[in-house]
FIKOLZA-1660 file (N, C-alpha, C; in steps of 0.1 Angstrom, whole numbers, plus 5000, padded with zeros to 4 digits):
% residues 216
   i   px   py   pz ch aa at
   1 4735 1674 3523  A  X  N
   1 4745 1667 3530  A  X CA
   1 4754 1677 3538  A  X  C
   2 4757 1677 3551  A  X  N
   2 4767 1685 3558  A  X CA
   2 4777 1683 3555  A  X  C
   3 4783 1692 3554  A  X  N
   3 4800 1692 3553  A  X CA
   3 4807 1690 3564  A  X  C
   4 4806 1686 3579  A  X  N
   4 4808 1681 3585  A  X CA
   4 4798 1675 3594  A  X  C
   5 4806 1659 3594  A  X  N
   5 4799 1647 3595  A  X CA
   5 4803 1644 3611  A  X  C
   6 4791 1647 3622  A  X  N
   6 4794 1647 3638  A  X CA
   6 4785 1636 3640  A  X  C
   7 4785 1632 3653  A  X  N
   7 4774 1629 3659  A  X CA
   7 4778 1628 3674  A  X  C
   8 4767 1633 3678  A  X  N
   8 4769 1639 3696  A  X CA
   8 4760 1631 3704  A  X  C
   9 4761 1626 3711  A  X  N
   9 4753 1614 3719  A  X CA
   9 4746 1628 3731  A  X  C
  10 4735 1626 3735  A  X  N
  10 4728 1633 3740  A  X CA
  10 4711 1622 3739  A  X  C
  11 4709 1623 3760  A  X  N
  11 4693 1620 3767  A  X CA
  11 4686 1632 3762  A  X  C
  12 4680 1642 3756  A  X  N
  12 4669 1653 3758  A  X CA
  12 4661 1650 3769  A  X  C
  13 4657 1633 3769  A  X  N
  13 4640 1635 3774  A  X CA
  13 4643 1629 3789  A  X  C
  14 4657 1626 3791  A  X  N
  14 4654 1621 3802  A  X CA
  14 4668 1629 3811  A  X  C
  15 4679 1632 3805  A  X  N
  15 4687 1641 3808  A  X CA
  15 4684 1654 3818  A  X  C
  16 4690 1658 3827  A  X  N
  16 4688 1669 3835  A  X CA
  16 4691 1680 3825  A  X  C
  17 4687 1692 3827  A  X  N
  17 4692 1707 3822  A  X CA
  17 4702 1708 3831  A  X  C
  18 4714 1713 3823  A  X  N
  18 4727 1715 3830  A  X CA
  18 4724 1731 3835  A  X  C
  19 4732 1730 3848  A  X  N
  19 4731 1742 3854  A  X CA
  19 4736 1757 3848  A  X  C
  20 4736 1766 3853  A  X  N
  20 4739 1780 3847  A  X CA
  20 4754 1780 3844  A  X  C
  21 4761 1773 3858  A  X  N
  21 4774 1778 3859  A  X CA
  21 4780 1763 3854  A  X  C
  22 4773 1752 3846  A  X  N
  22 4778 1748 3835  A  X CA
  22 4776 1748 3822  A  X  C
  23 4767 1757 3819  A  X  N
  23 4769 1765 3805  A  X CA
  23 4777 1771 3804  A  X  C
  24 4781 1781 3813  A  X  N
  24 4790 1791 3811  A  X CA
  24 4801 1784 3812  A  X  C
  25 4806 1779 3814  A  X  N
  25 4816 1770 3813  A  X CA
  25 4819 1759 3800  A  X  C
  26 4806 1756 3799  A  X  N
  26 4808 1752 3785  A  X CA
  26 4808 1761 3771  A  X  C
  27 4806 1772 3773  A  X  N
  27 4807 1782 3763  A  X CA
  27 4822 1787 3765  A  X  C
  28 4830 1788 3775  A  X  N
  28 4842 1789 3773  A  X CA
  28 4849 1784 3772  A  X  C
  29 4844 1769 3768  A  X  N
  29 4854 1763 3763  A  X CA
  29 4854 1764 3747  A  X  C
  30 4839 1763 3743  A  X  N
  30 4839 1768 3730  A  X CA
  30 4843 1783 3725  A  X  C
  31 4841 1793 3734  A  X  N
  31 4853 1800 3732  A  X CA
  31 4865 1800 3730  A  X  C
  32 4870 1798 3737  A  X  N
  32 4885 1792 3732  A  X CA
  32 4893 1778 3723  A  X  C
  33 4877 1773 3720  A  X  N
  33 4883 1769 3705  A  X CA
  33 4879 1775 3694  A  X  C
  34 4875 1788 3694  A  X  N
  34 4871 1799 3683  A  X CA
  34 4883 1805 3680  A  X  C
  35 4881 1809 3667  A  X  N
  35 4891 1820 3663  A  X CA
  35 4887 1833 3664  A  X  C
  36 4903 1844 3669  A  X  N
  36 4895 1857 3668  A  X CA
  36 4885 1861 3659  A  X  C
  37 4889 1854 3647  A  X  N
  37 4881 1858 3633  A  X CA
  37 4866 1855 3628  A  X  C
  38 4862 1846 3636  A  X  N
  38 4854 1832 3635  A  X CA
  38 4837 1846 3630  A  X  C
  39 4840 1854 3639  A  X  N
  39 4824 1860 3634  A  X CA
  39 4824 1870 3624  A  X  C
  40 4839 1870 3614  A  X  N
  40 4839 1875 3603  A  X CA
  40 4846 1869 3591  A  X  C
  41 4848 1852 3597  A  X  N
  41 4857 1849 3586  A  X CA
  41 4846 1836 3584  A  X  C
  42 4848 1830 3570  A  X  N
  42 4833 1818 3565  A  X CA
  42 4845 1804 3573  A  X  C
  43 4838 1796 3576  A  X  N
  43 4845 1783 3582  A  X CA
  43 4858 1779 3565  A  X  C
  44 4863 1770 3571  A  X  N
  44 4874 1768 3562  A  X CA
  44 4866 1754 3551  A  X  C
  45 4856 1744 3558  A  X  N
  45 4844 1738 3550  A  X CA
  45 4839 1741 3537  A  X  C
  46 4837 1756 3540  A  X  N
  46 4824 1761 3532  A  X CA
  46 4833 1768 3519  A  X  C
  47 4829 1763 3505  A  X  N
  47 4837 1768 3499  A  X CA
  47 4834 1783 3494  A  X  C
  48 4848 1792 3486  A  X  N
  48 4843 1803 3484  A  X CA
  48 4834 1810 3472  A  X  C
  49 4825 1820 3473  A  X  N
  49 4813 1824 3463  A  X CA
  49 4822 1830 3454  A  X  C
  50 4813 1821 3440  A  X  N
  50 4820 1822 3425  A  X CA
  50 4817 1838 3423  A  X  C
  51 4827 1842 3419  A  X  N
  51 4830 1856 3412  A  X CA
  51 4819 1857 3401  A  X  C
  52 4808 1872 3402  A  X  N
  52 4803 1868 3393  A  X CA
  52 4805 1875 3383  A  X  C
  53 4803 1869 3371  A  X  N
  53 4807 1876 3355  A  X CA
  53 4794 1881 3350  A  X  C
  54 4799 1896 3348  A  X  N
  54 4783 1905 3340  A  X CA
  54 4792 1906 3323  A  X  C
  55 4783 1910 3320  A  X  N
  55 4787 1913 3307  A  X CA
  55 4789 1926 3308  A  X  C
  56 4795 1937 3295  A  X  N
  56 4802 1947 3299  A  X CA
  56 4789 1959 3300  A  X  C
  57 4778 1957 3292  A  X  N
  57 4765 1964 3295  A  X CA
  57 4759 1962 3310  A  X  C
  58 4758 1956 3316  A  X  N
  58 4750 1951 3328  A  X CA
  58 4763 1957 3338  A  X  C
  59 4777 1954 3338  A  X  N
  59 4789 1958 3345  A  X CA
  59 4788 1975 3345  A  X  C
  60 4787 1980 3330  A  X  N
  60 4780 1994 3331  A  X CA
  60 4774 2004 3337  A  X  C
  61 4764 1993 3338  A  X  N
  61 4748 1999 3345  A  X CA
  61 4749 1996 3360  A  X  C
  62 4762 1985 3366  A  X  N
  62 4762 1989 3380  A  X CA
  62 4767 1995 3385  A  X  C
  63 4780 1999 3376  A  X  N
  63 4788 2012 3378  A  X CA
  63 4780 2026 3377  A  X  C
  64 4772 2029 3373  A  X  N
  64 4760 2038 3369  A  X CA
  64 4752 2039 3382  A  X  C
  65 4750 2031 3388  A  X  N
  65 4741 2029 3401  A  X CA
  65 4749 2029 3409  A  X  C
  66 4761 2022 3412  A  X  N
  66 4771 2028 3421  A  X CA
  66 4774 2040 3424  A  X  C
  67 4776 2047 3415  A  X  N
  67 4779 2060 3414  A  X CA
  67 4763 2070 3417  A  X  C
  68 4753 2066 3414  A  X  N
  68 4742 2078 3416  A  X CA
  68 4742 2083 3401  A  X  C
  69 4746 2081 3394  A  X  N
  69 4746 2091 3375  A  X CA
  69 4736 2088 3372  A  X  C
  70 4724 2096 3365  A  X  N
  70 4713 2096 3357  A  X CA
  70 4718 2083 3349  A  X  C
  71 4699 2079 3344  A  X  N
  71 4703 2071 3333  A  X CA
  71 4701 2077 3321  A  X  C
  72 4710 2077 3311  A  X  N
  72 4715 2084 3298  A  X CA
  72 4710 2070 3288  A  X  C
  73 4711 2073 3273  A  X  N
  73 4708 2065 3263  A  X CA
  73 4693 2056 3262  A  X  C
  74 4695 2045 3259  A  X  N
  74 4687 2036 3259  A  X CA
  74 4677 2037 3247  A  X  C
  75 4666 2036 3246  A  X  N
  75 4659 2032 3234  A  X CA
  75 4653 2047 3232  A  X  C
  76 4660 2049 3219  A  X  N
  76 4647 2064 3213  A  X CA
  76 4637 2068 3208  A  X  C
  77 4626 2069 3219  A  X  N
  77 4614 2065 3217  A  X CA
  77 4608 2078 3206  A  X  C
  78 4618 2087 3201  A  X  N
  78 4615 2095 3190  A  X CA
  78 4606 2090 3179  A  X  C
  79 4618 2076 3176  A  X  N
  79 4611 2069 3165  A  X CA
  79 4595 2064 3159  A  X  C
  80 4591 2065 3177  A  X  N
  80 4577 2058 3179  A  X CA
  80 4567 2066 3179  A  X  C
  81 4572 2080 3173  A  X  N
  81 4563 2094 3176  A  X CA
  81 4559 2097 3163  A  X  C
  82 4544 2104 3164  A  X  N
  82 4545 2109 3152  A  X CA
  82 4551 2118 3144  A  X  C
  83 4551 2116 3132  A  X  N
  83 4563 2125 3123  A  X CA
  83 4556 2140 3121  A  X  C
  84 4564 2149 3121  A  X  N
  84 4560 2165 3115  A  X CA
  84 4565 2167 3102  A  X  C
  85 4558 2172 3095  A  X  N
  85 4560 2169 3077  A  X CA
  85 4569 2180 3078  A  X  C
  86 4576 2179 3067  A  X  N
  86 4588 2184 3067  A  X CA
  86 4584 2202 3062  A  X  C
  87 4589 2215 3069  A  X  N
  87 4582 2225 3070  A  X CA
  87 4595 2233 3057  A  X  C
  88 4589 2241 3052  A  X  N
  88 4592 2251 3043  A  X CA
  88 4603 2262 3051  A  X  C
  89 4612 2265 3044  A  X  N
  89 4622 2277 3048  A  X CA
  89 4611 2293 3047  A  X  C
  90 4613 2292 3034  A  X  N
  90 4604 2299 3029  A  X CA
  90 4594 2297 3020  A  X  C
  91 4585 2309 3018  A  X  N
  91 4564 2305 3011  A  X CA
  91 4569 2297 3000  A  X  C
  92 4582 2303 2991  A  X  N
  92 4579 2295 2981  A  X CA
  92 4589 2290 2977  A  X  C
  93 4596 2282 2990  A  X  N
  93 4606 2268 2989  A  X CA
  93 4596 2256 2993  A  X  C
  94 4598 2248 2982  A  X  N
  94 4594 2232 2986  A  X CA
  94 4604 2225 2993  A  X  C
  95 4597 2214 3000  A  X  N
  95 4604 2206 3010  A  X CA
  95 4610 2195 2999  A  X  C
  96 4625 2196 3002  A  X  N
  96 4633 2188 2992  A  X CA
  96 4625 2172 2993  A  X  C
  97 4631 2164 2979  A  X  N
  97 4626 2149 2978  A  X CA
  97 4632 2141 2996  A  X  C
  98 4646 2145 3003  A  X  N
  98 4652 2137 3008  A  X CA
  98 4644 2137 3024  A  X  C
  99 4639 2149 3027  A  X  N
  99 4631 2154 3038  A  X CA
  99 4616 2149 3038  A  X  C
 100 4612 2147 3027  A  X  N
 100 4599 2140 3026  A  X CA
 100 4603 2126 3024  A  X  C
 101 4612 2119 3020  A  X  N
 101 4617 2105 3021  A  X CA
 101 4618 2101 3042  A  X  C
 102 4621 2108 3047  A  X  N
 102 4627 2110 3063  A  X CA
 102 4613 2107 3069  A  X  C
 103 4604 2116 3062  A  X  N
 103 4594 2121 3069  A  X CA
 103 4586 2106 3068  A  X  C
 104 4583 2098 3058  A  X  N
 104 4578 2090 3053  A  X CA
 104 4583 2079 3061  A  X  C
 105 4596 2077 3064  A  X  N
 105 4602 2065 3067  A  X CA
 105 4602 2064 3085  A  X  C
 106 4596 2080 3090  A  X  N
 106 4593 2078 3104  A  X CA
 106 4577 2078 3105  A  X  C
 107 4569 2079 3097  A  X  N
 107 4554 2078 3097  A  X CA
 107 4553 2061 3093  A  X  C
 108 4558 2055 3092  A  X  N
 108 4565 2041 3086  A  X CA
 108 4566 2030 3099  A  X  C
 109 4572 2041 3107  A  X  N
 109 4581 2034 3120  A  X CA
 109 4570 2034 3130  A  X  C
 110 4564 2047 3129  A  X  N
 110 4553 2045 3138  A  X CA
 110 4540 2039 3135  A  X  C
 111 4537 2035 3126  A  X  N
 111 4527 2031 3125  A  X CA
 111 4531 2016 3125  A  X  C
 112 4540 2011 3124  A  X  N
 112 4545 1996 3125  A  X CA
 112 4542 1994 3139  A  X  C
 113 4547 2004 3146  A  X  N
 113 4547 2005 3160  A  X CA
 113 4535 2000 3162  A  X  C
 114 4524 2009 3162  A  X  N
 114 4508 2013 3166  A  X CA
 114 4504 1999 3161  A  X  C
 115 4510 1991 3149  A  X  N
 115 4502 1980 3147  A  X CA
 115 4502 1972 3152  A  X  C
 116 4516 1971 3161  A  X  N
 116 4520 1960 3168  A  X CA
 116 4514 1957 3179  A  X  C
 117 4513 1976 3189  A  X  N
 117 4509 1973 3197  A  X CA
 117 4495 1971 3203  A  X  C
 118 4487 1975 3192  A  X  N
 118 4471 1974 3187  A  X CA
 118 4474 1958 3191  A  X  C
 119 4482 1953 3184  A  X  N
 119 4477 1934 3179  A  X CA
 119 4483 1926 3194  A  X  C
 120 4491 1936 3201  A  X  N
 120 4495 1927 3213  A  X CA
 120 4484 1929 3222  A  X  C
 121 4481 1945 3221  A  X  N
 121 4465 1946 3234  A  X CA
 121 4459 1939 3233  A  X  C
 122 4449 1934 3216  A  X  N
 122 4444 1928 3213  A  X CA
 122 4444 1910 3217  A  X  C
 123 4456 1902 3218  A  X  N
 123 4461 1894 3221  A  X CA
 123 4461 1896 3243  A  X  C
 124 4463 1904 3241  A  X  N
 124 4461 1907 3262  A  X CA
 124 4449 1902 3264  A  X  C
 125 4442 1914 3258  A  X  N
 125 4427 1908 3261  A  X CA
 125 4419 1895 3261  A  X  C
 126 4424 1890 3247  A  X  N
 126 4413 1879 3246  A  X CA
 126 4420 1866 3253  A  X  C
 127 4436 1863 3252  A  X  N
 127 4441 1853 3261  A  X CA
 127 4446 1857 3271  A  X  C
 128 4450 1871 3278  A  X  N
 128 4455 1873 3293  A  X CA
 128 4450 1869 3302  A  X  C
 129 4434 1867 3303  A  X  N
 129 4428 1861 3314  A  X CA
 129 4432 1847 3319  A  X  C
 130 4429 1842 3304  A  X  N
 130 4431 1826 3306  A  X CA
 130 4448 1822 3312  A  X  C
 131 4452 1827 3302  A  X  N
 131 4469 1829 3303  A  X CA
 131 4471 1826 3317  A  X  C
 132 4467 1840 3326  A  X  N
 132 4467 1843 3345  A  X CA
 132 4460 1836 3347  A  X  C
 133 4450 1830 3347  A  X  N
 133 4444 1814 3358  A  X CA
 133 4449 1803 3352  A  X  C
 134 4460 1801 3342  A  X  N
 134 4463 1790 3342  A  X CA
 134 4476 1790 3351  A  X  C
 135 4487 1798 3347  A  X  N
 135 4496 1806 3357  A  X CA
 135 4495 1800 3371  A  X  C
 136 4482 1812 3376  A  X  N
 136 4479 1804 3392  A  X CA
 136 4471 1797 3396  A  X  C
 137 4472 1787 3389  A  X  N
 137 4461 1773 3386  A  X CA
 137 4476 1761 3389  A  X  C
 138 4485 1770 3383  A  X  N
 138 4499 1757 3379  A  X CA
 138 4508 1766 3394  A  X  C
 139 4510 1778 3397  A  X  N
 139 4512 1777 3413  A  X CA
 139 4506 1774 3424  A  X  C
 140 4491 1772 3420  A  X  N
 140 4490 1764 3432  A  X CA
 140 4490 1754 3436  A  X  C
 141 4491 1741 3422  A  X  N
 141 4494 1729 3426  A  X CA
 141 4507 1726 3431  A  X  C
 142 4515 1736 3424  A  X  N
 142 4531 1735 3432  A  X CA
 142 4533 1737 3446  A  X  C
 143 4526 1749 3448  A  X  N
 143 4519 1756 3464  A  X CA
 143 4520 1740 3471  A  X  C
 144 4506 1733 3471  A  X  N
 144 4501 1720 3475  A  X CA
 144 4511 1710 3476  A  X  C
 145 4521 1709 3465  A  X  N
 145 4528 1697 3465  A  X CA
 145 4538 1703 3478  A  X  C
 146 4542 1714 3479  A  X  N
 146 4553 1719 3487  A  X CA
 146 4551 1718 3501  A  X  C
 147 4533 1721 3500  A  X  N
 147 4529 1723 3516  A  X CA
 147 4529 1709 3518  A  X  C
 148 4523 1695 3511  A  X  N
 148 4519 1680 3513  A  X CA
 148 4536 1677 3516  A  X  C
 149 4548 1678 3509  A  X  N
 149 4558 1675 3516  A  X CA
 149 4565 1681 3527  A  X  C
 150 4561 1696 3532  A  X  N
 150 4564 1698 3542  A  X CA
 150 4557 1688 3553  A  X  C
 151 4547 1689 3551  A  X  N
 151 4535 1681 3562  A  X CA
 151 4541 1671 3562  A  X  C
 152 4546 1661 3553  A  X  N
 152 4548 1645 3556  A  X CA
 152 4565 1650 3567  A  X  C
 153 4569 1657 3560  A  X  N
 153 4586 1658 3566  A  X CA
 153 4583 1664 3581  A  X  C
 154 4576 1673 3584  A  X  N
 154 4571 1676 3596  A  X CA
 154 4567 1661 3610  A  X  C
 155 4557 1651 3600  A  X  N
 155 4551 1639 3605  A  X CA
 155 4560 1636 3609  A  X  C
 156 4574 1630 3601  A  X  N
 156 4583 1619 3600  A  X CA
 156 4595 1627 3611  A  X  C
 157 4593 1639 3609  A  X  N
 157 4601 1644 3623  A  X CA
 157 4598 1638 3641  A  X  C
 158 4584 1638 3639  A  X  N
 158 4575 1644 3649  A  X CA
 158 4577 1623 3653  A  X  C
 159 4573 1620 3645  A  X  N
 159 4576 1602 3647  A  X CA
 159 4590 1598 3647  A  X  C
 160 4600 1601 3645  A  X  N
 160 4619 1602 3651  A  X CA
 160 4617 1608 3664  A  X  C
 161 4611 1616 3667  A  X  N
 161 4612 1624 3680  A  X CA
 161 4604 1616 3693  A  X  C
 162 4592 1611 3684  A  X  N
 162 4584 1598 3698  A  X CA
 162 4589 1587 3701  A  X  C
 163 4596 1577 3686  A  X  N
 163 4602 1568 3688  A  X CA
 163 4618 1572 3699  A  X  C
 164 4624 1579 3695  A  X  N
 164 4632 1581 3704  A  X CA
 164 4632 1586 3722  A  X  C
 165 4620 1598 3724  A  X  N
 165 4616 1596 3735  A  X CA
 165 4613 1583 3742  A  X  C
 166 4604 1576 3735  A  X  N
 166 4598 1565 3741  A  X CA
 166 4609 1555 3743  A  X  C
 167 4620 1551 3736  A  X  N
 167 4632 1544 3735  A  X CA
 167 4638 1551 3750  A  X  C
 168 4644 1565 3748  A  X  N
 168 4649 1567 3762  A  X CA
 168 4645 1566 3772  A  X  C
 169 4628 1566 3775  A  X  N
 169 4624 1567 3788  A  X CA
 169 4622 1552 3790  A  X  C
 170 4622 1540 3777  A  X  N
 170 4618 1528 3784  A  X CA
 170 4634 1524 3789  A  X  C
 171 4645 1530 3785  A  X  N
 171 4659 1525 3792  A  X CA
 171 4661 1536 3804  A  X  C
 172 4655 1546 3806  A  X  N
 172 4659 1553 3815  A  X CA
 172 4657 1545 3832  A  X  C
 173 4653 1538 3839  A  X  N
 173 4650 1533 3848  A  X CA
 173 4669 1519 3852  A  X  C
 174 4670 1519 3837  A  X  N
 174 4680 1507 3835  A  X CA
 174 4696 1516 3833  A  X  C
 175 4693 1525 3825  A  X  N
 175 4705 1537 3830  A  X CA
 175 4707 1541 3843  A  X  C
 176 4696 1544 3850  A  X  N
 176 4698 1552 3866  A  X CA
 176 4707 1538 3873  A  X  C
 177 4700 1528 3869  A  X  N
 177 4710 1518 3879  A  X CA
 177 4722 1518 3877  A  X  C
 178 4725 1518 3861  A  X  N
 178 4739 1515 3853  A  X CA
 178 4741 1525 3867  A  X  C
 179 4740 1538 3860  A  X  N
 179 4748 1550 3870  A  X CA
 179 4749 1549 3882  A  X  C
 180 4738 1546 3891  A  X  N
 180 4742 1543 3906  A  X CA
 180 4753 1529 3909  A  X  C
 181 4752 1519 3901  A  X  N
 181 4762 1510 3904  A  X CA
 181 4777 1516 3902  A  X  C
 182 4779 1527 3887  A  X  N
 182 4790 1528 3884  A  X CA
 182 4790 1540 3896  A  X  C
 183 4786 1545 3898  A  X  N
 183 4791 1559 3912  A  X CA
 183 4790 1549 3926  A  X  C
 184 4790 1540 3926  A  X  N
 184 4790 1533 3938  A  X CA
 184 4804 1524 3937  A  X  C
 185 4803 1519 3923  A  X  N
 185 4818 1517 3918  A  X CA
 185 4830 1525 3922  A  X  C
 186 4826 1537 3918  A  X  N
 186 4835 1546 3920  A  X CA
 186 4841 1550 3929  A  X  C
 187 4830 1552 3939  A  X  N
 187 4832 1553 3955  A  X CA
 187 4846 1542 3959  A  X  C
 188 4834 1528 3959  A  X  N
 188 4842 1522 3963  A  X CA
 188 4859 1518 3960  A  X  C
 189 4865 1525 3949  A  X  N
 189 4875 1521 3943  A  X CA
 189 4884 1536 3953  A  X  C
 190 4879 1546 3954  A  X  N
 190 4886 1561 3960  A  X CA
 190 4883 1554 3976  A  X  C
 191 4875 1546 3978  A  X  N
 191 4882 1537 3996  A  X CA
 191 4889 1529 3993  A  X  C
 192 4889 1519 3985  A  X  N
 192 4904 1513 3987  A  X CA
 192 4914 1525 3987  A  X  C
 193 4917 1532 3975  A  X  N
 193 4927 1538 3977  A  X CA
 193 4929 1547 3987  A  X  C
 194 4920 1551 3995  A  X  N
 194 4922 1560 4008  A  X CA
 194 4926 1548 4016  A  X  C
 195 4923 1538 4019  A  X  N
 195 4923 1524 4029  A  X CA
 195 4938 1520 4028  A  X  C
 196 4940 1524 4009  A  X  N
 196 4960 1514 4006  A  X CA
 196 4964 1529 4011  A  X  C
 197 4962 1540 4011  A  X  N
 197 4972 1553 4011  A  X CA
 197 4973 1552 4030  A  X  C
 198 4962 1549 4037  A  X  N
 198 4962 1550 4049  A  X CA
 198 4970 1537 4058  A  X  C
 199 4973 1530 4051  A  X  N
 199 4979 1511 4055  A  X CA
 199 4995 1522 4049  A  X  C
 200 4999 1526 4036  A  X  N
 200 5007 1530 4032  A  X CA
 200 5014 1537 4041  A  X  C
 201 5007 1547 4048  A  X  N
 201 5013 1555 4060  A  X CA
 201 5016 1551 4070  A  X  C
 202 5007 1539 4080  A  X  N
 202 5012 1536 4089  A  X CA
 202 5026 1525 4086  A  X  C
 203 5027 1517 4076  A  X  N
 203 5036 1514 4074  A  X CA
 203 5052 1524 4076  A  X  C
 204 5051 1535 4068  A  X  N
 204 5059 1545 4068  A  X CA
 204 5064 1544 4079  A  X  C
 205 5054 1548 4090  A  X  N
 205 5054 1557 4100  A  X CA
 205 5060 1543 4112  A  X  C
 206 5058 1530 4110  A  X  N
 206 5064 1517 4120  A  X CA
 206 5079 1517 4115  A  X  C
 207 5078 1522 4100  A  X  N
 207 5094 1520 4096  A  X CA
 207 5103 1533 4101  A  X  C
 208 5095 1539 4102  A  X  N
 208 5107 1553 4114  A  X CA
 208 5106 1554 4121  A  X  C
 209 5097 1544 4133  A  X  N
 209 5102 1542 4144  A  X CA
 209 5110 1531 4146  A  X  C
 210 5106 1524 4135  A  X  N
 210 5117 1511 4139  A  X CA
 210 5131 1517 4134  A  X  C
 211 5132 1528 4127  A  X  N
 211 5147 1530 4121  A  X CA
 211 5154 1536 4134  A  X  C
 212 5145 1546 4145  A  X  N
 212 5145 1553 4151  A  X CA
 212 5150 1544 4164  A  X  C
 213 5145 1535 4167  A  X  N
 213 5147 1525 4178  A  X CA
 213 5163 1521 4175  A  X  C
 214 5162 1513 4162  A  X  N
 214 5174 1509 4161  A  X CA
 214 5188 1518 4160  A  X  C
 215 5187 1530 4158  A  X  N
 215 5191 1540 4159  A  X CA
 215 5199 1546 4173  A  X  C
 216 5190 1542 4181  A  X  N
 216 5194 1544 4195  A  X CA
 216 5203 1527 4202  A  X  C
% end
């Protein structure tokens, strides 16, 4: 729906192209109903774009990119590494119970890891294929539906545009008369008034000589 609701009467098909030095002239008029601001300020219509709200992570990370700073923290993928068993000070110190507990609970972490990701490859493989041709199996019917309504909206343009041509050119024959009778109208109304302004004058001109006569 437009936000503002015009309508401009305009021939295309049977209309002259207006001359050079009436464009230009019609652009200055539209100029000067511009504002100086007009090619940096949004019409007064259109309303203004909602403020957007990030969360304070995401606000963060654009301050972070704003600035150019490395990206620091994020997920430590230490966890997902294999563990080094816990090494001796000296030959004949044992690795305390709490260091072999550590060790255990990251050989733990990773292998949870490895199993997962074993079971998701696993899962890529045997349904990813299908997964992707059903994907672009389901965009291209959308594809189709988008192009079949372009195409009809295209048609239904293309049939407003005939019907109307063909409408103007069957009245165009019946307009040129309108117009020749009303510029003949016209005419004839700027001779009377040259014919009353010209009777107007001699009048004038009998009444100062007759003022002039009587005068003497």
């Amino acid at each position: 729906m437009p936000l503002i609701n015009e309508s401009h009467d305009s021939l295309p098909y049977i209309d002259a192209d207006p001359s050079a030095s009436a464009r230009q002239r019609a652009q200055q008029l539209i100029n000067a109903e511009l504002s100086p601001e007009h090619t940096n300020t949004l019409h007064p219509s259109i309303p203004p774009a909602p403020e957007p709200k990030f969360s304070p992570l995401i606000q963060q990370e654009l301050e972070r990119k704003a600035t150019g700073a490395p990206l620091t923290g994020g997920i430590d993928l230490t966890h997902y590494e294999a563990p080094e068993p816990p090494v001796r000070a000296e030959a004949d110190e044992t690795p305390k119970l709490d260091e072999w507990r550590q060790a255990l609970q990251q050989a733990y972490k990773s292998s949870s890891h490895l199993s997962k990701r074993h079971e998701n490859l696993t899962l890529l493989d045997e349904n990813g294929k299908n997964a992707w041709l059903i994907g672009n199996s389901q965009l291209e019917y959308i594809l189709h539906g988008l192009e079949k309504e372009l195409a009809e909206t295209k048609e239904t343009a293309e049939e407003v545009n005939k019907q109307r041509k063909l409408a103007q050119e069957a009245r165009y024959g019946e307009l040129s008369s309108l117009e020749d009778t009303w510029k003949r109208g016209v005419g004839a109304i700027l001779d009377v008034e040259l014919a009353s302004e010209a009777i107007r004058m001699q009048i004038l001109e009998h009444r100062r000589q007759a003022a002039q006569q009587q005068a003497r």
